[in-house]
C-alpha positions in Angstrom: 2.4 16.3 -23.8 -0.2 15.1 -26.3 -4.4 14.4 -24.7 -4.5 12.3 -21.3 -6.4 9.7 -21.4 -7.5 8.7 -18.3 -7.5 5.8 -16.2 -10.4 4.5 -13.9 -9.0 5.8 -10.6 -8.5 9.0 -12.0 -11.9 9.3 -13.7 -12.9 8.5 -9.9 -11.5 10.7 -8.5 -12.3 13.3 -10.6 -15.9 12.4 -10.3 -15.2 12.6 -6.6 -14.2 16.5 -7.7 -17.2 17.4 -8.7 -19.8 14.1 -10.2 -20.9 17.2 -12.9 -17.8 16.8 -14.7 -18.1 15.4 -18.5 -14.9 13.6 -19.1 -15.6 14.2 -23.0 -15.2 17.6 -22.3 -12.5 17.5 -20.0 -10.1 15.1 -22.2 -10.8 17.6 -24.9 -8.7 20.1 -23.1 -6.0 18.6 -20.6 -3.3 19.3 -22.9 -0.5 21.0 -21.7 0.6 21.9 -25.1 -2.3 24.4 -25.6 -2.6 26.2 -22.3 -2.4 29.8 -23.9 -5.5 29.0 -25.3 -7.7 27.6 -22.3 -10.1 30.4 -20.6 -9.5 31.5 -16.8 -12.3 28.6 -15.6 -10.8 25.6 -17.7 -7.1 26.5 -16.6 -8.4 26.3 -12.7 -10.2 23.1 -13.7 -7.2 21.5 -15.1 -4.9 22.4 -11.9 -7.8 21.1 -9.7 -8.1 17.5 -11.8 -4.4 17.8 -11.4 -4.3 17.6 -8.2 -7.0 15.4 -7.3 -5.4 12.7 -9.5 -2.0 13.4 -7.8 -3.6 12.8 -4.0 -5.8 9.5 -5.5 -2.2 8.2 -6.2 -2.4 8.0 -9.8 -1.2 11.5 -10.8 -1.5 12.9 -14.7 1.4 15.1 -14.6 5.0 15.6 -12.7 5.4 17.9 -10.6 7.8 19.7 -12.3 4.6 20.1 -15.1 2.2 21.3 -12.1 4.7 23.7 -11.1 6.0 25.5 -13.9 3.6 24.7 -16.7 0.0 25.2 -15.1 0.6 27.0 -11.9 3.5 29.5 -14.1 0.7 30.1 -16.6 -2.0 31.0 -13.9 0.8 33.1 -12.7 1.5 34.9 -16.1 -2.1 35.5 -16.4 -3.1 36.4 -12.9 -0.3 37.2 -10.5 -2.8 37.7 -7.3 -5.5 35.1 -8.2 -6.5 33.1 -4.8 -5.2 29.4 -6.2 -1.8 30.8 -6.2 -1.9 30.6 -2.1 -4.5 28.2 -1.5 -2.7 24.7 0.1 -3.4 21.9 -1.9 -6.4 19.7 -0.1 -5.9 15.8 0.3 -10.0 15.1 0.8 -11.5 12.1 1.8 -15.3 10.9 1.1 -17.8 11.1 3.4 -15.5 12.9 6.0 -16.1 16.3 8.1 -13.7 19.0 8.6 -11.9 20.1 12.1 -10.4 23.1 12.8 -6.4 22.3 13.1 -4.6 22.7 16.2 -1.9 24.5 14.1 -1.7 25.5 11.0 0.2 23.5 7.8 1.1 25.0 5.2 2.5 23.2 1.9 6.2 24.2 1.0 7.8 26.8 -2.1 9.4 24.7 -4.3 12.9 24.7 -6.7 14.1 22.7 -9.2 17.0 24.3 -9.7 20.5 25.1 -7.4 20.0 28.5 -8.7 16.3 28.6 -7.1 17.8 27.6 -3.8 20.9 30.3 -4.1 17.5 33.0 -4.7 16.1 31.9 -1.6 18.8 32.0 0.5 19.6 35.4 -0.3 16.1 36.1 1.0 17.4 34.2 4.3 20.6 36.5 4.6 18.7 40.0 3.3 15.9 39.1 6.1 18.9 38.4 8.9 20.2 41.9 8.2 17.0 43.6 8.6 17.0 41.9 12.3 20.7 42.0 13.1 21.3 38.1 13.1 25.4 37.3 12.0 26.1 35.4 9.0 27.7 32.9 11.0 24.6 32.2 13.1 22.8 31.4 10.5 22.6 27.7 9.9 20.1 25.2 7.6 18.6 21.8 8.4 18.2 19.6 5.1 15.9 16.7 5.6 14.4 14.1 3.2 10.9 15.0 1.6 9.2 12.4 2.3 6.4 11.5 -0.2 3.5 10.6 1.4 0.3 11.9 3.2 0.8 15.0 5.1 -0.9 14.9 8.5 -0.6 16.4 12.1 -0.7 14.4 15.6 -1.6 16.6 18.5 -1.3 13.6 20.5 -5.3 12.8 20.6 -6.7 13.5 17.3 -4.6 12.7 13.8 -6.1 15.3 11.2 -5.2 15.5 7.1 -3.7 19.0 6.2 -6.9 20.0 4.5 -6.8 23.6 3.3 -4.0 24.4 6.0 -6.6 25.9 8.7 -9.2 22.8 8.5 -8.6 19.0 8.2 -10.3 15.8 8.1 -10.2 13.2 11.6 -8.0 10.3 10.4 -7.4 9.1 14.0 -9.0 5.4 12.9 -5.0 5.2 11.2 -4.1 4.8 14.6 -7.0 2.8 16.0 -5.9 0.3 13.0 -2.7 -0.2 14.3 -0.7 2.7 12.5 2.2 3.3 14.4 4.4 6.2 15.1 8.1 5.8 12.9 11.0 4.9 15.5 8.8 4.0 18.0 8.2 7.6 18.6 5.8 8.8 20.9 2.2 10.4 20.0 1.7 14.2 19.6 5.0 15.4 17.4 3.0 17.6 15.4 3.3 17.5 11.5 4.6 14.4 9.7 3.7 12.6 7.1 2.2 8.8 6.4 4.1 6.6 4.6 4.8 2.4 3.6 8.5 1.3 4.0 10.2 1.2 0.5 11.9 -2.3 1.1 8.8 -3.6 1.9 6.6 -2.1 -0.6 8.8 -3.4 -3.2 8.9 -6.8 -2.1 5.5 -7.3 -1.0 2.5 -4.9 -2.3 4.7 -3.5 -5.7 2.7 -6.6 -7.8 -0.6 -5.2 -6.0 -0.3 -1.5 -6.1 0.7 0.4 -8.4 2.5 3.4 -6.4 2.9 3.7 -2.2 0.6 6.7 -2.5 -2.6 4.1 -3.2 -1.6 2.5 0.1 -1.7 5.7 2.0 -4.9 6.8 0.9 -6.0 3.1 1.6 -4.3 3.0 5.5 -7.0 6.3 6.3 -10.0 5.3 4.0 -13.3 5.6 5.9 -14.8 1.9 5.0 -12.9 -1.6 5.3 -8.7 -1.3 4.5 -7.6 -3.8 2.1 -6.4 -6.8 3.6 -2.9 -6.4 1.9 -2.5 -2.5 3.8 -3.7 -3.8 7.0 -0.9 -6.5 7.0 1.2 -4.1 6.1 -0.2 -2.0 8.8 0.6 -5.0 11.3 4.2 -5.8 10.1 4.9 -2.3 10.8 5.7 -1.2 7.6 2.8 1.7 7.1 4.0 4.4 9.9 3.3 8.3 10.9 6.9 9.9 10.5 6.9 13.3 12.6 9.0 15.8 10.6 10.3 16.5 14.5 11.8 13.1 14.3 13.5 12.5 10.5 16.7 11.9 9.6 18.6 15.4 8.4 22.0 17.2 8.1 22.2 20.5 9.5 25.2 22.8 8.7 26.1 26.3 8.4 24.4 27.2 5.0 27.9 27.9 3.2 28.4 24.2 3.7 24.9 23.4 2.5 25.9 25.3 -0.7 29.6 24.3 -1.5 28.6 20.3 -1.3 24.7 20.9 -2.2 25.1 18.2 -4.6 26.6 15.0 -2.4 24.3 16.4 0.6 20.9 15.9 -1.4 22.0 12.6 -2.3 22.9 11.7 1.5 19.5 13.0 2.3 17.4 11.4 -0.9 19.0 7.5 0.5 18.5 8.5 4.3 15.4 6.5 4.8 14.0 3.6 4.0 10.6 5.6 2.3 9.5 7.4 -1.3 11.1 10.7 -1.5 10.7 13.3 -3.7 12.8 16.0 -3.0 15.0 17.3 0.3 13.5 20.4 2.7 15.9 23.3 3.6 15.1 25.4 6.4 16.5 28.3 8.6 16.7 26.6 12.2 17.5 30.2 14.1 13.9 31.1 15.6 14.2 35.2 15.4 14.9 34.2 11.7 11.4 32.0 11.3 10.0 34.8 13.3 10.8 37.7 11.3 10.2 36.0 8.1 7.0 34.3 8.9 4.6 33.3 6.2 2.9 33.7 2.6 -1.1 32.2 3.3 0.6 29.0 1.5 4.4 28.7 2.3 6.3 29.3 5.2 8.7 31.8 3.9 11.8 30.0 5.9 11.5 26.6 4.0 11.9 25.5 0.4 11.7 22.0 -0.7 14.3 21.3 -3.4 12.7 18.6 -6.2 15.1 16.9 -8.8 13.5 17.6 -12.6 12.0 14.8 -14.4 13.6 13.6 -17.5 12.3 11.8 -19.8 12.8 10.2 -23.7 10.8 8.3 -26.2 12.3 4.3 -26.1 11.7 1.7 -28.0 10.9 -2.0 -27.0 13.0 -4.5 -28.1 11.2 -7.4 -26.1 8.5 -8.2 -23.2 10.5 -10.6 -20.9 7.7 -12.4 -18.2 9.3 -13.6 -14.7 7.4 -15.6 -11.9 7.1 -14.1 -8.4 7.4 -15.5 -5.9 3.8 -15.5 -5.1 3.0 -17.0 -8.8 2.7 -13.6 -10.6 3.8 -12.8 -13.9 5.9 -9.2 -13.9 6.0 -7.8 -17.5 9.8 -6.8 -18.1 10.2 -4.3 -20.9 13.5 -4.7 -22.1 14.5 -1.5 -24.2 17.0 0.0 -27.0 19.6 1.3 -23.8 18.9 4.8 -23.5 20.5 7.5 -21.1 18.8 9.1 -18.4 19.8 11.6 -15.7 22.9 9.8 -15.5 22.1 6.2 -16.1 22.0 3.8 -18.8 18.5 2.5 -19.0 18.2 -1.3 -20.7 15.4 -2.6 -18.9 11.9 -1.6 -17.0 9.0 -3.1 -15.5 5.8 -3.1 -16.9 3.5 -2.8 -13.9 1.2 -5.7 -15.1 0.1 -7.5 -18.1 -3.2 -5.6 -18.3 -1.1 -2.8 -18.9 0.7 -4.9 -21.6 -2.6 -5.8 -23.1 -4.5 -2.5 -22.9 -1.8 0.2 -24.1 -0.1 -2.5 -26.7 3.1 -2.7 -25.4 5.3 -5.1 -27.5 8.3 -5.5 -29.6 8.3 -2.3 -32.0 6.4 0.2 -29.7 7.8 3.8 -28.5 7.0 4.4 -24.7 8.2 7.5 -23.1 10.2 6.9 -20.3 10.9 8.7 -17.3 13.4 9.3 -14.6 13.3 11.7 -12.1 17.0 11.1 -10.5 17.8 8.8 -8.5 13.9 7.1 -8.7 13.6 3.6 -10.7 12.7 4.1 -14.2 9.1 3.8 -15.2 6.7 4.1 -18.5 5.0 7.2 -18.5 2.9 6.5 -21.6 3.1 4.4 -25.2 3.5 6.8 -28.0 3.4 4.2 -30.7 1.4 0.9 -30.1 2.6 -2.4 -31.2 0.9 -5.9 -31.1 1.2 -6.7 -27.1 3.3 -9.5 -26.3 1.8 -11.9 -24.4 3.1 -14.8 -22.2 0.9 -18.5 -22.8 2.6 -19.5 -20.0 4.4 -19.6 -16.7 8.0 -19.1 -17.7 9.2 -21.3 -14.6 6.9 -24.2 -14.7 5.1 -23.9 -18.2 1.6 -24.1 -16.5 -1.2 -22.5 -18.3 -1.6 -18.6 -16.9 -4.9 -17.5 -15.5 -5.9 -13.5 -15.7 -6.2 -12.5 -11.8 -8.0 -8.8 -11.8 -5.0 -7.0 -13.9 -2.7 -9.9 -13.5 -1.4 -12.9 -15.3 -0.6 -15.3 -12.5 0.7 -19.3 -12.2 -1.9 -21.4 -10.4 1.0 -24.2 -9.8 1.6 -23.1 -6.3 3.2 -27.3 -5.7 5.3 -27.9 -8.3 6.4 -23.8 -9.7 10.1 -23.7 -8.9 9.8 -19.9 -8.7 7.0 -20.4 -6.0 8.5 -23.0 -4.1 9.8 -21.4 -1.5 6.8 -18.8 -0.9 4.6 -21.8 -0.8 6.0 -23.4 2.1 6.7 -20.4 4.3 2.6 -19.2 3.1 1.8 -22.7 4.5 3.6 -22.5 8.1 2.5 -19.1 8.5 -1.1 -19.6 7.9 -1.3 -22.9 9.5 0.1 -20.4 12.4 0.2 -22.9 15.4 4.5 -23.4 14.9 6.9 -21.0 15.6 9.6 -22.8 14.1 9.4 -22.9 10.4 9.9 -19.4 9.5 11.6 -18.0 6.4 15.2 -18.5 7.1 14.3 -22.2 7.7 12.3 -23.2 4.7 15.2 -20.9 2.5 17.4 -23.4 3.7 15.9 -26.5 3.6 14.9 -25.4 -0.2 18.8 -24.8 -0.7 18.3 -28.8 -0.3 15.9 -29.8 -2.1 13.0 -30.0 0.0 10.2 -28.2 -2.1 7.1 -30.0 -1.2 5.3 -29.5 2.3 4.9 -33.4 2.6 8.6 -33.4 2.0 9.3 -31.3 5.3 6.7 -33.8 7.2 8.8 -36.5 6.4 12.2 -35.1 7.8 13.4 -37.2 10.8 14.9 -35.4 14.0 18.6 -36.9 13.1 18.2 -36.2 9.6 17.8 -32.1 10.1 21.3 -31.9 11.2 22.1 -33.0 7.9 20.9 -30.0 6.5 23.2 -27.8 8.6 21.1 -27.4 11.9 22.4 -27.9 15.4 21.3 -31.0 17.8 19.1 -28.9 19.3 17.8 -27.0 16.8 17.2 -29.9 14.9 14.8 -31.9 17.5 13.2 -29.0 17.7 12.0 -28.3 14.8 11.1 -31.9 14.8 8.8 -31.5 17.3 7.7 -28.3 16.0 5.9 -30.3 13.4 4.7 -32.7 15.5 2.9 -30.2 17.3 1.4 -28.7 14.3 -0.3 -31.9 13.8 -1.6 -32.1 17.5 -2.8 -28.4 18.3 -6.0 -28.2 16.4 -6.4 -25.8 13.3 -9.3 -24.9 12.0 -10.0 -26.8 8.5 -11.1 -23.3 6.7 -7.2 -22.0 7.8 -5.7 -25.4 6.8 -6.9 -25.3 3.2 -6.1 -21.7 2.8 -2.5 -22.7 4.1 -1.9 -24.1 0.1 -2.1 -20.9 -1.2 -4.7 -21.6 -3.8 -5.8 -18.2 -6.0 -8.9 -16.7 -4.5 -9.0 -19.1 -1.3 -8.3 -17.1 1.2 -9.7 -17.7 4.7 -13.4 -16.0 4.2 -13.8 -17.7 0.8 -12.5 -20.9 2.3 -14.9 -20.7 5.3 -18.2 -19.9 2.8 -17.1 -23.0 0.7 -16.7 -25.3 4.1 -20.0 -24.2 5.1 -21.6 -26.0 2.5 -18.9 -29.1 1.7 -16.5 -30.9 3.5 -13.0 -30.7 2.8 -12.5 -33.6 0.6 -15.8 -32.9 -1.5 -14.6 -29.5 -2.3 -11.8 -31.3 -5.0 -14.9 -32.6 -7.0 -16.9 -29.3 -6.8 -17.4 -27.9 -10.0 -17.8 -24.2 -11.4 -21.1 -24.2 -11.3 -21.9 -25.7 -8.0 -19.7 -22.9 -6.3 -21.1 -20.4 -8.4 -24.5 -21.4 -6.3 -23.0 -20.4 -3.3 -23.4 -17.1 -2.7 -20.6 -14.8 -2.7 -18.9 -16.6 -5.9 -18.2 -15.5 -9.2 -17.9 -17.5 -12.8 -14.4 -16.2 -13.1 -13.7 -16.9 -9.3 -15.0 -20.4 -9.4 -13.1 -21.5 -12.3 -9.5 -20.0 -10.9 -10.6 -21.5 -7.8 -11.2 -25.5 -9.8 -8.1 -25.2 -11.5 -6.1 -24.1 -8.2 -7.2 -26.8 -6.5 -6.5 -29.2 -9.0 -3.0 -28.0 -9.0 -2.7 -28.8 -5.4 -4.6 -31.9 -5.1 -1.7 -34.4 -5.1 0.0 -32.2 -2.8 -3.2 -31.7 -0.5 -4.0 -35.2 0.1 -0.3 -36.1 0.6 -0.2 -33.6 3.6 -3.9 -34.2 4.7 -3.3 -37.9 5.3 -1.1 -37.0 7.8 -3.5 -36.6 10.3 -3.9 -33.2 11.5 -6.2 -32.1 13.9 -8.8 -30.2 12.1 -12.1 -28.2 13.7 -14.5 -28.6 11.2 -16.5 -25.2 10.2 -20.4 -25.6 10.8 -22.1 -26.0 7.9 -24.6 -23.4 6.8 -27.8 -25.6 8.2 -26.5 -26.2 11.5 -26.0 -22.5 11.8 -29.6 -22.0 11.1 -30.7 -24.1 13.4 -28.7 -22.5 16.7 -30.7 -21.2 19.6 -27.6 -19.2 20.6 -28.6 -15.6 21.3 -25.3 -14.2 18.4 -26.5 -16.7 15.4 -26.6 -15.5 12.5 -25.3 -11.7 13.6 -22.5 -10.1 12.4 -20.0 -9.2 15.1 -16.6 -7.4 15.3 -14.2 -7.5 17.7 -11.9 -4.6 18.8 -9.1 -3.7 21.6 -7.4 -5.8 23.5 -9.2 -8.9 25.3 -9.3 -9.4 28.6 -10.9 -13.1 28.9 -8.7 -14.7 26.0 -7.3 -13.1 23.1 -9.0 -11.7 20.3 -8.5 -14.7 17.9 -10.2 -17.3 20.4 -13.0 -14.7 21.2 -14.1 -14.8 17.2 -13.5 -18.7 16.9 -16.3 -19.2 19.7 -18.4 -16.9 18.2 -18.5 -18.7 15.2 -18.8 -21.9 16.8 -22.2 -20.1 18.0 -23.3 -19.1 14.6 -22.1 -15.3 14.2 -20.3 -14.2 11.1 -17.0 -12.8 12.2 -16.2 -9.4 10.3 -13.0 -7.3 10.3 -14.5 -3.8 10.5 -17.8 -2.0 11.0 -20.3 -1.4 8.5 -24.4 -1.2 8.0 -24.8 -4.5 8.6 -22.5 -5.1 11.5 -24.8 -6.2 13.9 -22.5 -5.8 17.2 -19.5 -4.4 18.2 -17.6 -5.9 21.1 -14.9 -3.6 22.8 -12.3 -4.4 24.8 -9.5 -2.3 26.2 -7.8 1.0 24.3 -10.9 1.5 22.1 -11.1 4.9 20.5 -14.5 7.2 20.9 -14.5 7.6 17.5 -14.9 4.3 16.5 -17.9 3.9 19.1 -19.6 6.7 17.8 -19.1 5.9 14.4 -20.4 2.3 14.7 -23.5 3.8 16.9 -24.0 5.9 14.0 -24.6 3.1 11.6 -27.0 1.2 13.9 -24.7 -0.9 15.6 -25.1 -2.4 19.1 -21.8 -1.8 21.2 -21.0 -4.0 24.0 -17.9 -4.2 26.3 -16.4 -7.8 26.5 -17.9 -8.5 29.7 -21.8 -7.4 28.5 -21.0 -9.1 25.3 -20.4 -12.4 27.8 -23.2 -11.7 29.9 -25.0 -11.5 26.1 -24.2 -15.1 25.0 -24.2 -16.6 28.8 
C-alpha cells in the first residue's frame, strides 16, 4: 500500500486525536509497506490514526490490514505492550465519560477457517479441564453487525468507550432512535445501525458509508436532516445482540457446513455486516474461560479477507436519480474477485471523479471483501476525468451541488418524474391519498406533471385501474388539498427545487411574496441573510425550471397562509417575537406541528434542536433529564407547555 493521502474527514478526525498532529509528518509515514522501519511511538501513532479514521466512518485501512499488518507488527516487536489489550475507543467531542454498568469488551478476530478450528480447540481443551461432555457443547453464530457498539441498561445508552467507561448517548433515544423489532429498552449490548435497503435507496447519494450516519444519529449538536428522517422512518435502530438473528448448533455442525452457515448468517439481516460471531452458549464454559482485558475468551468474530486488484476503466457511464443526481458508473475491463466477475462500479460522486481523475485509461484498485458490493479503494494511475455536460435523461445543463452533479429539471426530467410528484404530496402533507404506489401508477400512464394529476376527473381514475371507490376518493383527496390551508413556505418547497427546503423557503417568504420570488435575482437573495452566491444562483435557475409548472399548479387556488414578512415580525408586541424556541415531547394542547405554526405566527423562529442561541425550550410529555440539563447548561429558559401558555397568554 503506497502513502495515504488523506481526506477531509479523516484529517478531522485525526485533529480530533490530538490537534498537535502535523499531517506533513504523519503522511510521511503511514505506509504500510515500511513498518519495520517506523520507531515504537510512530507505529502506536499509526494504529491510533487508524482507528480514529475507522470510527469517523472513513477508514484508511481494512481490517484485515489493522489486524495482521500493524497490530502483528506491534505484536512481533512487543508481545506484552498495553495497546495489544486496550478496546478500541469510539469518542465523541465535547462528551464526559460514565462508568459502565457492565463491561464490553471488543471481540478476537479470524480470517481464516483454520483460525476458527484453533479456537475451538481452546473451547473443547477448557471443557475438559471442567468436565463439560463434547456433546454439550454447542455454538451460537450470529451476524456481526457493523455499526456503533453501545449498551442500554434500560435508562442510560452509553458508547463502549475503553470497555470500563463510556460516553451518555441517551439523546439517540430522545431523537426518536428506536429499539430493532420493536424490542423493549434495557437488553444490554447491541449495536446502532441504518437499514441496508434503505440506506441504499435513500442516503447512499448523500453519505458515503452507513458508518457516517451512525456517528451522525449520536452527535452532540443538530443531526442532519437526512439522519433524523431516517431516524423517523425507522430505519436508524439499536439492535441488542440478545435479540439478533443466529443459528445455534452443536459445534461439529458449525464446522462440517462453516461455509453455507456464514453465508446464511452474512444475508440474515437487513444491516452492514462484516463478519459472523461464534460463541460457546454453555455458561460453566463462559465461566471457566472468562476473559483477556480485551476479548472474552468464549467468542471470536470470523471476518471474510479483503481482496482486491488494480482495474482499469474503460468508460464513466452518468445516470439520473431519482432525486436529480448524477451517480458516476465506472464501467471496467471485467475482472474476478472473490468469486465474482466484476464489469461495473459506482463512483461515489463526481467530485470524486474530478478530484482523483477517474476516466477512460486510469487504474483504480478495486476491492471486494466477499459477499460486499464492489468499491474503488484508490486510483493508481490518473487519467483525464470524464465528465458529464449534462443530464443524461433530460439534457438539462448540470449544476455542482456540494460533491455532486445534479439535474435542476425537477418538471420535465423523466428520471425525476416520479420522485417529483410523490416529493410534492408528501410535503404538501395535508392528503393521505397520493402516496407512492399511486403516483407509480398513474406515471405508468402518463401523468408526469402535478397539474396533470389536478386535472383528473373522479370517473376518469378508474380508467387508470382504480376501483369506484378508490377512485372518488382520491378525487376528493385533491380537493381537499386545495381547501385545508398549507402554509405558502411548505407549498413552494413541495417543487422540490435545489436548496429550497422549508427554512430557506420561509427566510425568502419573509422578505418577498411568492410570485415576486420568480423575478428575484442572485444578488437580491444574496442580501438576505443566510444566502450564498453559489446557493442563490442554483436556487434562480431551479426556479426557473419550475416556473411553468408552478404557476400551472398555483392557479389552482390553494389555500395558502402567508409567512410574515420580516417587518411585521419586528413590529410584534407578542411576549416570544423574535426568540428562538424549540419544542420537545409530546403535546398535550395540540400537536407539536400546530404548537410551532402559532409560534411563528407570533414572531419566534422555530428551531429543531437546542443550541447557544435557543432562547426557550418548551417540554411536553416523555422529555429526558438530560436534555433539560443540557439546554439549562447553554443558557436556555425551559418551560412546560402549560408555563410556556401561561408565557404567551
Amino acid at each position: 500500500m503506497s502513502k495515504i493521502e488523506f481526506n477531509k474527514e479523516q484529517l478531522a478526525a485525526i485533529q480530533f486525536l490530538n490537534p498537535s498532529y502535523s499531517t506533513e509528518d504523519i503522511q510521511s509515514f503511514v505506509n504500510l509497506e515500511n513498518l519495520n522501519n517506523l520507531s515504537k511511538d510512530k507505529l502506536l501513532l499509526v494504529l491510533d490514526i487508524a482507528n480514529a479514521c475507522y470510527r469517523s466512518g472513513f477508514p484508511i485501512v481494512t481490517d484485515n490490514e489493522y489486524d495482521n499488518k500493524l497490530l502483528k507488527e506491534l505484536k512481533a516487536r512487543y508481545p506484552q505492550h498495553s495497546y495489544m489489550y486496550k478496546v478500541e475507543e469510539e469518542p465523541l467531542k465535547d462528551s464526559k465519560t460514565v462508568t459502565l454498568p457492565k463491561r464490553m469488551l471488543s471481540t478476537e478476530k479470524a480470517y481464516t477457517k483454520e483460525d476458527i478450528e484453533k479456537w475451538l480447540k481452546r473451547i473443547l481443551k477448557a471443557a475438559q479441564e471442567i468436565n463439560v461432555p463434547e456433546q454439550d457443547i454447542e455454538l451460537r453464530v450470529t451476524p456481526k453487525l457493523d455499526g456503533y457498539a453501545a449498551f442500554d441498561d434500560g435508562t442510560t445508552l452509553y458508547t463502549r468507550g475503553d470497555g470500563h467507561r463510556g460516553q451518555d448517548i441517551t439523546r439517540a433515544f430522545e431523537r426518536g432512535l428506536k429499539v430493532a423489532n420493536n424490542g423493549d429498552r434495557g437488553l444490554g449490548p447491541g449495536e446502532i445501525v441504518i437499514k441496508k435497503s434503505y440506506f441504499d435507496k435513500e442516503l447512499s447519494n448523500i453519505f458515503e458509508n452507513s458508518r457516517n450516519i451512525q456517528a451522525a444519529i449520536i452527535a452532540e449538536k443538530k443531526v442532519d436532516e437526512n439522519v433524523q428522517k431516517a431516524i423517523d422512518d425507522g430505519a436508524c435502530v439499536f439492535y441488542p445482540f440478545a435479540q439478533i438473528e443466529n443459528k445455534t448448533a452443536h459445534f461439529s455442525e458449525i464446522v462440517e457446513n462453516f461455509e453455507s452457515i456464514v453465508e446464511e448468517m452474512w444475508n440474515a439481516v437487513d444491516f452492514d455486516v462484516d463478519g459472523v460471531i461464534l460463541e460457546t452458549t454453555h455458561s460453566l464454559l463462559k465461566e471457566h474461560m472468562g476473559a483477556t482485558r480485551k476479548n472474552h475468551r468464549w467468542q471470536i468474530a470470523f471476518k471474510v479477507n479483503e481482496e482486491s486488484a488494480e482495474v482499469e476503466v474503460k468508460n464513466i457511464i452518468p445516470q439520473t436519480s431519482r432525486t436529480g443526481r448524477i451517480s458516476p458508473v465506472a464501467e471496467l475491463v471485467p475482472t474476478k474477485l472473490s468469486g465474482a466477475t466484476i464489469s461495473r462500479v459506482t463512483v461515489h460522486h463526481y467530485n470524486m471523479v474530478k478530484t482523483k481523475k477517474i476516466g477512460p485509461g486510469a487504474i483504480v484498485q478495486l476491492v471486494r471483501s466477499g459477499l460486499v458490493i464492489p468499491k474503488i479503494e484508490g486510483v493508481i494511475e490518473e487519467a483525464e476525468p470524464q465528465l458529464p455536460e449534462s443530464c443524461p435523461s433530460c439534457g438539462s445543463h448540470l449544476l455542482w451541488e456540494s460533491d455532486h452533479l445534479i439535474c435542476p429539471n425537477k418538471s420535465d426530467c423523466p428520471a425525476q418524474t416520479e420522485n417529483t410528484l410523490i416529493h410534492f404530496f408528501k410535503t404538501l402533507g395535508n392528503n393521505d391519498g397520493f402516496g407512492p404506489k399511486v403516483i407509480e401508477k398513474l406515471s405508468n400512464f402518463g401523468i408526469k406533471h402535478i397539474h396533470e394529476i389536478y386535472e383528473i376527473k373522479a370517473h376518469q381514475f378508474a380508467s387508470y385501474g382504480f376501483g369506484d371507490k378508490t377512485s372518488q376518493n382520491l378525487f376528493d383527496q385533491l380537493q381537499a388539498s386545495k381547501e385545508i390551508q398549507v402554509e405558502d413556505w411548505r407549498f413552494l418547497s413541495a417543487f422540490g427545487v435545489s436548496r429550497l427546503g422549508g427554512g430557506n423557503c420561509e427566510k425568502l417568504l419573509q422578505h418577498h411574496s411568492l410570485v415576486e420570488l420568480f423575478d428575484l435575482s442572485a444578488e437580491e437573495i444574496v442580501k438576505i441573510d443566510g444566502f450564498a452566491q453559489i446557493s442563490a444562483e442554483a436556487i434562480v435557475e431551479g426556479l426557473a425550471n419550475v416556473k411553468e409548472e408552478f404557476f400551472k399548479v398555483y392557479e389552482l387556488a390553494f389555500n395558502l397562509a402567508i409567512t410574515p414578512k420580516e417587518s411585521e415580525r419586528e413590529d410584534s408586541d407578542s411576549p416570544i417575537a423574535g426568540a428562538v424556541v424549540v419544542f420537545t415531547g409530546s403535546m398535550q394542547q395540540g400537536s407539536r406541528g400546530d404548537m410551532e405554526k402559532h409560534a411563528k405566527s407570533l414572531g419566534a423562529k422555530v428551531a429543531k434542536s437546542v443550541t447557544g442561541k435557543t432562547t426557550y425550550l418548551v417540554t411536553g410529555e416523555k422529555v429526558g433529564e438530560t436534555k433539560i440539563n443540557d439546554a439549562r447548561d447553554k443558557g436556555v429558559k425551559v418551560l412546560t407547555e402549560q408555563e410556556y401558555l401561561d408565557f404567551i397568554g
